[in-house]
C-alpha positions, 0 to 999 in steps of 0.5 A: 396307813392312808386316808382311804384306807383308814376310812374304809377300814373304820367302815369295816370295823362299823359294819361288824358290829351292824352285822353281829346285831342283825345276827343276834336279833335271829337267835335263840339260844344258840348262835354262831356267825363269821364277821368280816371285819374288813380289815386284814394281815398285811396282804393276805388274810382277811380278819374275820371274827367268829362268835358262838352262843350257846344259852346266854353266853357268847365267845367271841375269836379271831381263831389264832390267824395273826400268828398263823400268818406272822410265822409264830415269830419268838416273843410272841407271848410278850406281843401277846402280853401287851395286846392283852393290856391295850385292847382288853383282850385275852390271848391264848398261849396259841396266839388265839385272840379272843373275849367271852361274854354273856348277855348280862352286859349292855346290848351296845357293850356286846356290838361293840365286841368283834370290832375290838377283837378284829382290831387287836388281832390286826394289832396283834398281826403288825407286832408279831412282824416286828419282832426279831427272827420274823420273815415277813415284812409289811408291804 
């Protein structure tokens, strides 16, 4: 990745987080915003984040697109696997990224929330093409 890409998607991955609070801050019980990390899958999708909150609790989920654009190469329940252990996530059987939370967490810890996910779905994305039997390559 060069330095301006890595540097533009810090950015985006510090905007999600600013985007989230102001978000947060309109809400009653009830909430639902789409967050766009400024990250992406290879050249196409953009990585985006979905949070619904309904009474204190929250569910945060980048909604399956890294499989939906890797193809739903084999072994991507030991991708899955090893994302889960590195970003702290959890991974559906269906390749859903995704973490719940509630508001008894830090305020920060929440901010913090979709940037992460966004990360390890792009992460998730990078090694789904790796695997055996996959079509797609980078570019």
């Amino acid at each position: 990745m060069s330095r301006e890409v890595a540097t533009s998607a810090r950015a985006g991955l510090e905007e999600i987080g600013l985007s989230f609070e102001r978000a947060w801050a309109t809400w009653g019980e009830r909430g639902e915003v789409v967050l766009d990390s400024g990250l992406s899958y290879g050249e196409g999708a953009a990585v985006v984040v979905h949070d619904t909150t309904r009474a204190g609790r929250y569910r945060f989920s980048a909604d399956g697109r890294a499989v939906e654009e890797a193809g739903r190469p084999a072994g991507r329940r030991e991708a899955a696997a090893r994302i889960e252990a590195e970003y702290i996530v959890n991974v559906s059987r269906s390749g859903v990224v995704f973490l719940p939370a509630t508001d008894r967490r830090e305020p920060e810890w929440l901010i913090a929330l979709p940037a992460r996910i966004a990360e390890a779905s792009a992460a998730f994305y990078g090694e789904l093409l790796e695997l055996d039997g996959c079509l797609h390559s980078e570019g």
